[in-house]
C-alpha positions as CSV (number, residue, x, y, z in Angstrom):
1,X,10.6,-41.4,6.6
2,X,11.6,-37.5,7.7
3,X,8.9,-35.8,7.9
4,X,9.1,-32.1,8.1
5,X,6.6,-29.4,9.0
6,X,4.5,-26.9,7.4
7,X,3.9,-23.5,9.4
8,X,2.6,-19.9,8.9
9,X,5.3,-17.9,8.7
10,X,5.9,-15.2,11.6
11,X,3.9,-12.2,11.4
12,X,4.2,-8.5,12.3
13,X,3.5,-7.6,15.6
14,X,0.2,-5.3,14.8
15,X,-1.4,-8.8,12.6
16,X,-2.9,-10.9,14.7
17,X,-4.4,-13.7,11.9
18,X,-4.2,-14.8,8.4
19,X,-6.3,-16.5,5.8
20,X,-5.0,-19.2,3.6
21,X,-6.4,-18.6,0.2
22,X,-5.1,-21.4,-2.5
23,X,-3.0,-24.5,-2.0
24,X,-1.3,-25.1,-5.0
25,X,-0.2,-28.1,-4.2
26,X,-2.5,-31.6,-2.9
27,X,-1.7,-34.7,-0.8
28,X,0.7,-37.0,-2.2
29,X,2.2,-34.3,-4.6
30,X,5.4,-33.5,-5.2
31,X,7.0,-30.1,-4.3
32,X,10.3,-28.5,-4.7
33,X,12.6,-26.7,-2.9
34,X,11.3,-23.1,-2.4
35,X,8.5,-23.9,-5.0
36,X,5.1,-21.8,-3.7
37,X,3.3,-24.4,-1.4
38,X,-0.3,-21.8,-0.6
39,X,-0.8,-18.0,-0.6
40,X,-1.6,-16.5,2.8
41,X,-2.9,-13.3,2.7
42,X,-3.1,-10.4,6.0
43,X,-4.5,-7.6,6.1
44,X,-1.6,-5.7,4.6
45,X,-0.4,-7.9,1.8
46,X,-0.3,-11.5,0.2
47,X,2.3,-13.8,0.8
48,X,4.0,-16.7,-0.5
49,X,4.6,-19.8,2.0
50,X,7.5,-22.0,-0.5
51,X,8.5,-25.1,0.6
52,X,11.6,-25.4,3.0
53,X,12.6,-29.3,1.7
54,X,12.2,-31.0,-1.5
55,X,9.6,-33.8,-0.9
56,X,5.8,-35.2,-1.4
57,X,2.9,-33.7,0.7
58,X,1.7,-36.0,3.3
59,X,-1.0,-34.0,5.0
60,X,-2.9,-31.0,4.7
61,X,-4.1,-29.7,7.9
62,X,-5.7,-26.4,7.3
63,X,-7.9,-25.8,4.3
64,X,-8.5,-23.1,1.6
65,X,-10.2,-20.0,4.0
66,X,-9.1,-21.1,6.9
67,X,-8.0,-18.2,9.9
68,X,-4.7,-19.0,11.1
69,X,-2.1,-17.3,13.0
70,X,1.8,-17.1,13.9
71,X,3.8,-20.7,14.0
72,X,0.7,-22.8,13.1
73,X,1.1,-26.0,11.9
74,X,-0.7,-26.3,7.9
75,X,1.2,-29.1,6.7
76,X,3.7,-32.4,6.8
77,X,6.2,-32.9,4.0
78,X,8.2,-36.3,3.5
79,X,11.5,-35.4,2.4
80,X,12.6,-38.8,1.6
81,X,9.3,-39.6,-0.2
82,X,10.8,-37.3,-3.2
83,X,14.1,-39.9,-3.4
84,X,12.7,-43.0,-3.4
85,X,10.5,-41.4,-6.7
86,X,13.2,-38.8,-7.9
87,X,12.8,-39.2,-11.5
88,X,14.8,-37.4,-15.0
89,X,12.6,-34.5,-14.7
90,X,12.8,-33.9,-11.0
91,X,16.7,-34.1,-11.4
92,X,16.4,-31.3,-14.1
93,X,14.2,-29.6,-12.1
94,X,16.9,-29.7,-9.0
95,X,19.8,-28.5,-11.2
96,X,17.5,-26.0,-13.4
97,X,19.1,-22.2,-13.5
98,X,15.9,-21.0,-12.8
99,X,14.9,-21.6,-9.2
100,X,11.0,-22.3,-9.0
101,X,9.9,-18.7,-7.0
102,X,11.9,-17.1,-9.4
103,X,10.1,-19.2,-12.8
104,X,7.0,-18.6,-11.4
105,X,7.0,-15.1,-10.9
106,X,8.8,-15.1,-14.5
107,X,5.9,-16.8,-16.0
108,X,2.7,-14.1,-14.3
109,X,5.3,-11.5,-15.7
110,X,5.4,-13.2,-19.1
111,X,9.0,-13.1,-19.5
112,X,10.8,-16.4,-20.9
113,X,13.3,-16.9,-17.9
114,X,15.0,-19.5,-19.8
115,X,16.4,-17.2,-22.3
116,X,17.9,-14.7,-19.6
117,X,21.6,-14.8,-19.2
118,X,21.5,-15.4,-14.8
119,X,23.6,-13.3,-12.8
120,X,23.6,-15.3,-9.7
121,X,25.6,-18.2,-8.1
122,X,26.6,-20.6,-10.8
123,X,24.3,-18.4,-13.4
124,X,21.3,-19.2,-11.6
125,X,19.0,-16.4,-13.2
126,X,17.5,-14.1,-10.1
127,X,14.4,-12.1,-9.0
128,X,16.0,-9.2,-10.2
129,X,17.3,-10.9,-13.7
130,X,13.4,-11.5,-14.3
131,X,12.0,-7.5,-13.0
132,X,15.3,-6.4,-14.9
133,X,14.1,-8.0,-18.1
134,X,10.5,-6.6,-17.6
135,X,11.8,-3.2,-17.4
136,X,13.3,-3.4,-20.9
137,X,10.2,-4.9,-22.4
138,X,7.2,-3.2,-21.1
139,X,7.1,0.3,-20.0
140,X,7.9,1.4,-16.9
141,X,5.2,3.1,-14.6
142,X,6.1,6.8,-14.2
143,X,3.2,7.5,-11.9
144,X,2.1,5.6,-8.6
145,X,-1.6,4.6,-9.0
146,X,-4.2,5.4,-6.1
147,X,-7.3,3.1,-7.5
148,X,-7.6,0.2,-7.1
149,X,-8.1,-2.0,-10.3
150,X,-12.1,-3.3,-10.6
151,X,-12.1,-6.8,-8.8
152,X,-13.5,-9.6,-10.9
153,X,-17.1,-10.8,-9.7
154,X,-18.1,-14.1,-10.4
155,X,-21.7,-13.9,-12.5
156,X,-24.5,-14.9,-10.7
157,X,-28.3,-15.7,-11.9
158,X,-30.7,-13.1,-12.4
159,X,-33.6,-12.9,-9.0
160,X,-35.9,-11.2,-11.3
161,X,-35.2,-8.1,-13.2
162,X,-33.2,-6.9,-9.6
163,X,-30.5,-9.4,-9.5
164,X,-27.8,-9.1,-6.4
165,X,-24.8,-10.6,-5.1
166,X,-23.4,-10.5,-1.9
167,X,-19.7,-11.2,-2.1
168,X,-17.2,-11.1,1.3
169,X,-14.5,-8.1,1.9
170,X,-11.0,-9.7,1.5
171,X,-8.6,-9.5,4.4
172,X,-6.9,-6.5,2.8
173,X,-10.0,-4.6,1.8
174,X,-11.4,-5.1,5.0
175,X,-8.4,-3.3,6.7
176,X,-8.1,-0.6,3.6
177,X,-11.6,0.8,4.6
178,X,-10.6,0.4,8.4
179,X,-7.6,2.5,8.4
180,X,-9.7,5.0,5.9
181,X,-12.2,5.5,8.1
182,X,-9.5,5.6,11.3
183,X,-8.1,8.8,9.4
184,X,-10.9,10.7,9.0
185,X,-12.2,9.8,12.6
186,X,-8.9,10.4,14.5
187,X,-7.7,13.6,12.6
188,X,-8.6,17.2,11.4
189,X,-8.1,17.2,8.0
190,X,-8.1,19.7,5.3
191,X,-6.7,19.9,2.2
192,X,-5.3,22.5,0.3
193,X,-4.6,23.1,-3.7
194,X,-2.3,24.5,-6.1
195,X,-0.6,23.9,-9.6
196,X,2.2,23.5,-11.0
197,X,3.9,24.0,-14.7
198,X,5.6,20.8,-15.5
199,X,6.7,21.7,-18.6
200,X,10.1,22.0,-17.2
201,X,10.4,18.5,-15.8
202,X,9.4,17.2,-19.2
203,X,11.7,19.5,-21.0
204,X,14.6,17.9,-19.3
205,X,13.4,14.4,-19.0
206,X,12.9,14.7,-23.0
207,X,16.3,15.9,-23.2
208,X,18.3,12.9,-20.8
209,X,15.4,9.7,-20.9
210,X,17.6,8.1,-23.3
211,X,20.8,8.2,-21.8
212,X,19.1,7.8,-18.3
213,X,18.2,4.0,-19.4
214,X,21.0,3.3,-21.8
215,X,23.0,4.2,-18.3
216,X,20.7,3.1,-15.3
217,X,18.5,0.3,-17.1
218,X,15.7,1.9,-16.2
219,X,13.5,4.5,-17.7
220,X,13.0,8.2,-16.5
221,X,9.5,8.8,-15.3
222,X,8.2,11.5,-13.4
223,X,7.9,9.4,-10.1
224,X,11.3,10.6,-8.8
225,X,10.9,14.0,-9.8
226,X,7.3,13.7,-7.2
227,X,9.3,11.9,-4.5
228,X,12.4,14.4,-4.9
229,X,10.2,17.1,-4.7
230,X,8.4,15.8,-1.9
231,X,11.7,15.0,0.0
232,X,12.7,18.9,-0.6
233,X,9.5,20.5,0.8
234,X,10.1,18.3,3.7
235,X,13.2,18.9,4.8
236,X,12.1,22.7,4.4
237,X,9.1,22.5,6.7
238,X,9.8,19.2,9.3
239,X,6.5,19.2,11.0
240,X,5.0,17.5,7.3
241,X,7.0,14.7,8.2
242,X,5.7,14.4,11.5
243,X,3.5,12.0,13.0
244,X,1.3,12.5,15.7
245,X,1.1,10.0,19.7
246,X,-1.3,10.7,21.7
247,X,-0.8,14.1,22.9
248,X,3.4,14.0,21.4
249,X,4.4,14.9,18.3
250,X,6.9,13.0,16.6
251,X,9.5,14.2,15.0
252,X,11.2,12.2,12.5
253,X,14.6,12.9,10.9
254,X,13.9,10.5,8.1
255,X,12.2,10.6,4.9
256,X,10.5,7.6,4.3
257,X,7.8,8.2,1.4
258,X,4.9,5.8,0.3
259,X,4.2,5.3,-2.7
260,X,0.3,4.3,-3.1
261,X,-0.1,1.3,-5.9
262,X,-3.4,0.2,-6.8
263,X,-3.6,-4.0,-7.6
264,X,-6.4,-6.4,-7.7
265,X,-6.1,-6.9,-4.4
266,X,-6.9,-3.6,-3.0
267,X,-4.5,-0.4,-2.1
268,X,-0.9,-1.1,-1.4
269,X,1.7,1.6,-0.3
270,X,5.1,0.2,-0.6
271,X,7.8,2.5,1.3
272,X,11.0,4.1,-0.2
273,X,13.2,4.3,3.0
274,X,15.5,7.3,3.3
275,X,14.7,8.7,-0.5
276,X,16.9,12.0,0.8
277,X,19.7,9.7,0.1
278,X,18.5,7.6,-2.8
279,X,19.2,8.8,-6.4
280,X,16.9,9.2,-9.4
281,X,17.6,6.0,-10.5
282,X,17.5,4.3,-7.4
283,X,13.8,5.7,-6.5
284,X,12.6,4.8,-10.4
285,X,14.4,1.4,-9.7
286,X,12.3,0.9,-6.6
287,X,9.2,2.2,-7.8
288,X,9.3,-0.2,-11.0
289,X,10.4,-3.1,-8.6
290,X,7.1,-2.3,-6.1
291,X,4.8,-1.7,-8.8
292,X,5.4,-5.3,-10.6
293,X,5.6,-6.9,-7.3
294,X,2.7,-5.4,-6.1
295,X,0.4,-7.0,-9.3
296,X,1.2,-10.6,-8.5
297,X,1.4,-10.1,-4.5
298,X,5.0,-10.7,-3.7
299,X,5.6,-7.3,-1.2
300,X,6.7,-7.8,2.1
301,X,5.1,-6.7,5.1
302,X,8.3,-4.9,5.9
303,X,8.2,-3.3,2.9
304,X,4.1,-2.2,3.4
305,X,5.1,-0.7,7.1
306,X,6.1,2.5,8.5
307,X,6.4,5.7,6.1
308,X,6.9,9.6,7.1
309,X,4.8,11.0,4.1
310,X,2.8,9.5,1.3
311,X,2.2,10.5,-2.4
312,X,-0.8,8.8,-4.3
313,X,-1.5,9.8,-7.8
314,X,-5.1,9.2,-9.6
315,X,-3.9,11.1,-12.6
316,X,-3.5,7.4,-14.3
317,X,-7.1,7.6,-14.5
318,X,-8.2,10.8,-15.9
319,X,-8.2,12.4,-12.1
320,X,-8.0,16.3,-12.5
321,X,-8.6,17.2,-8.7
322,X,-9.1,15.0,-5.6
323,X,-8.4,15.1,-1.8
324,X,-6.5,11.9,-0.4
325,X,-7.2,10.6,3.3
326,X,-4.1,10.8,4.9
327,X,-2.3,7.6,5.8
328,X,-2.2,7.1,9.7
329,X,-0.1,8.3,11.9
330,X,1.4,10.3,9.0
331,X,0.4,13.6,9.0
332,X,0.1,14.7,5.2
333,X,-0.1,13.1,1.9
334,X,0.8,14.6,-1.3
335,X,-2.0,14.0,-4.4
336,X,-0.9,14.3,-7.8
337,X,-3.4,14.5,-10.5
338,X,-3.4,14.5,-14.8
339,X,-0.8,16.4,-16.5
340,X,-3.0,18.5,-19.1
341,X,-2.2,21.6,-21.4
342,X,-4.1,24.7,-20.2
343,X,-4.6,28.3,-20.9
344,X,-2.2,30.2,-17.8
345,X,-1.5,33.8,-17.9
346,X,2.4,34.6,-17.7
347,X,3.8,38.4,-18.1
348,X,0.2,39.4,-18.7
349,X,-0.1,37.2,-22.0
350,X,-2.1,34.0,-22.4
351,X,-0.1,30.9,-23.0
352,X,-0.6,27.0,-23.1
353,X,1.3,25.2,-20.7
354,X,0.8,21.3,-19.4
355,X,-0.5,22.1,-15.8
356,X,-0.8,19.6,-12.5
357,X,-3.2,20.3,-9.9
358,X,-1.6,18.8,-6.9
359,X,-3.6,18.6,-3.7
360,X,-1.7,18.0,-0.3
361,X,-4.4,16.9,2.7
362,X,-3.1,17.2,6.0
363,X,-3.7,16.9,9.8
364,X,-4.9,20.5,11.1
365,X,-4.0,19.4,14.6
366,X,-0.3,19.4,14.5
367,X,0.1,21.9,10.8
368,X,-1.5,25.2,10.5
369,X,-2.5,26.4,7.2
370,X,0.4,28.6,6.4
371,X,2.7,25.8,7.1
372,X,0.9,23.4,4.4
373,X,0.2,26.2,1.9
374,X,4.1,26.9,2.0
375,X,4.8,23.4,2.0
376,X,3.0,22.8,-1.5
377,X,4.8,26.1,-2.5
378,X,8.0,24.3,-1.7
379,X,6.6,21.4,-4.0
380,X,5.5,23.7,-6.9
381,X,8.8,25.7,-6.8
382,X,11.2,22.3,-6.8
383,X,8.7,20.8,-9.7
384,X,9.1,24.5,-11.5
385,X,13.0,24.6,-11.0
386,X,13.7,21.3,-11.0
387,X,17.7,22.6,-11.0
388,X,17.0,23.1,-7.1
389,X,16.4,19.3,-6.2
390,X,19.4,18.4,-8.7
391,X,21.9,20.6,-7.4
392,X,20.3,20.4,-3.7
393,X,19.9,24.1,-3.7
């Protein structure tokens, strides 16, 4: 017998605990190599725990719901259990082209994994084979969501004609309304408006979309025309980017940009790191990547920590004007809102033109009025002339 342990895997330095939510697998089962074993979700995100040995389960020691933290010990596997019963189907299993991670996220994506031609090690199809495929099959999200989708809830029996249910925040809902309500406590905010003619950014995404994913693979949304624009304004006024310590203000001489993504689970915001230096294709890449991670749980905490600036965008719903709580410590965040035609007045004449409100809240502590009006001029102009952020004018 070897007998190997099960543990929580280490977590960030600012997440204390976990919860287990669903083993997958039960005593005396068998489990793969890297196949999923239990989700465990934090307050920031839902994680897989996959199996570090092929073997059977020969204890469970924590159970569905359970709190746990760093290092703790959840289960035993017997390695050598799986040899004595290896059978014709576990050997297939072993030697499939399609590692178990990998077909499982393949199948919540509905894509046949079987059928894609792998392009890693020995044609062993990857993650990205999989999100690749799903890129040329569905369409790509060209905005980044803000609401959450409506969680499921269980039905219950009527108590009377005034039936009620009472039903437990998750980890990650408990900690989105924590950190919302930390923003509004903790800083001064205001948010001011103004709008933009995108006709322009349509006019030459009409014109390239095609050869943009005949080239890149992916298509051309408006997402990296928002985070280029963003990225622009920044580097124009630095104090946006800032962050606020205590009584020091923290300059940062990076642009690292959320991008807020609503899924069942609650709010995620998923980070770009250094979009200055990222192209258009790279940030639609990444933004596709996040966005169909994000709807069956697989982010990282790495990749759900830090961020200079944030953009959410409720104009997937219908939105025409909001004001977004800025994302602590960050000291602004960008709102984008439905794209509709509207009557403008240009050269004294009345015209139709597709119109954004955008909406940037920030922190009146550390930016001043005129610094955040500018700034969403910066935003409007780069949107209007989108020549600027192409040839880095």
């Amino acid at each position: 017998m070897s007998l190997i342990e099960i543990k929580v895997p280490q977590l960030s330095e600012s997440v204390s605990e976990a919860t287990l939510l669903t083993w997958h697998k039960k005593v005396g089962e068998r489990v793969l190599e890297g196949e999923n074993l239990i989700d465990v979700e934090t307050d920031k995100v839902v994680m897989e725990l996959p199996a570090s040995k092929s073997g059977v389960i020969t204890r469970i020691l924590k159970q569905d719901g359970d709190q746990v933290c760093s290092e703790e010990l959840i289960a035993i596997i017997d390695t050598e259990a799986v040899v004595a019963q290896a059978d014709a189907h576990l050997n297939a299993d072993l030697t499939s082209a399609v590692p178990p991670s990998v077909r499982k996220l393949a199948h919540e994506l509905d894509i046949d994994a079987a059928a894609l031609q792998g392009t890693g090690r020995s044609g062993r199809v990857t993650r990205d084979d999989v999100l690749n495929a799903m890129d040329k099959t569905s369409p790509a999200p060209t905005v980044m969501p803000v609401i959450p989708a409506p969680q499921i809830i269980p039905a219950i029996a009527p108590a009377g004609n005034r039936p009620e249910q009472r039903v437990p925040m998750t980890r990650i809902r408990q900690r989105i309304a924590e950190r919302l309500l930390q923003s509004q406590q903790n800083a001064a905010i205001l948010t001011t408006f103004n709008e933009v003619n995108m006709q322009p950014v349509i006019d030459l995404r009409n014109k390239y979309k095609d050869s943009f994913e005949k080239k890149h693979g992916v298509k051309l949304g408006f997402s990296c025309f928002f985070v280029k624009a963003a990225v622009y304004a920044l580097q124009k006024f630095p104090i946006v980017n800032a962050s606020v310590d205590g009584s020091d203000i923290i300059y940062h001489g990076f642009f690292d940009i959320g991008v807020a993504i609503g899924s069942e689970r609650g709010l995620v915001v998923p980070i770009i790191r250094d979009a200055d230096k990222l192209s258009f294709a790279d940030i639609e890449k990444q933004i596709s990547d996040f966005s169909a991670r994000a709807k069956v749980g697989k982010l990282s905490l790495d990749e759900l920590t830090g961020g200079t600036f944030s953009i959410s965008n409720g104009g997937t719903f219908g939105s025409m004007l909001s004001t977004p709580i800025i994302n602590p410590p960050q000291a602004a965040i960008l709102g984008i809102h439905a794209t509709k035609d509207r009557a403008v007045v240009e050269n004294g004449q009345i015209v139709i033109r597709p119109i954004n409100y955008l909406a940037v809240s920030y922190d009146h502590r550390i930016i001043d009025g005129r610094e955040a009006v500018q700034f969403l001029g910066a935003i409007k102009e780069a949107l209007e002339f989108p020549g600027r952020i192409l040839l880095d004018l």
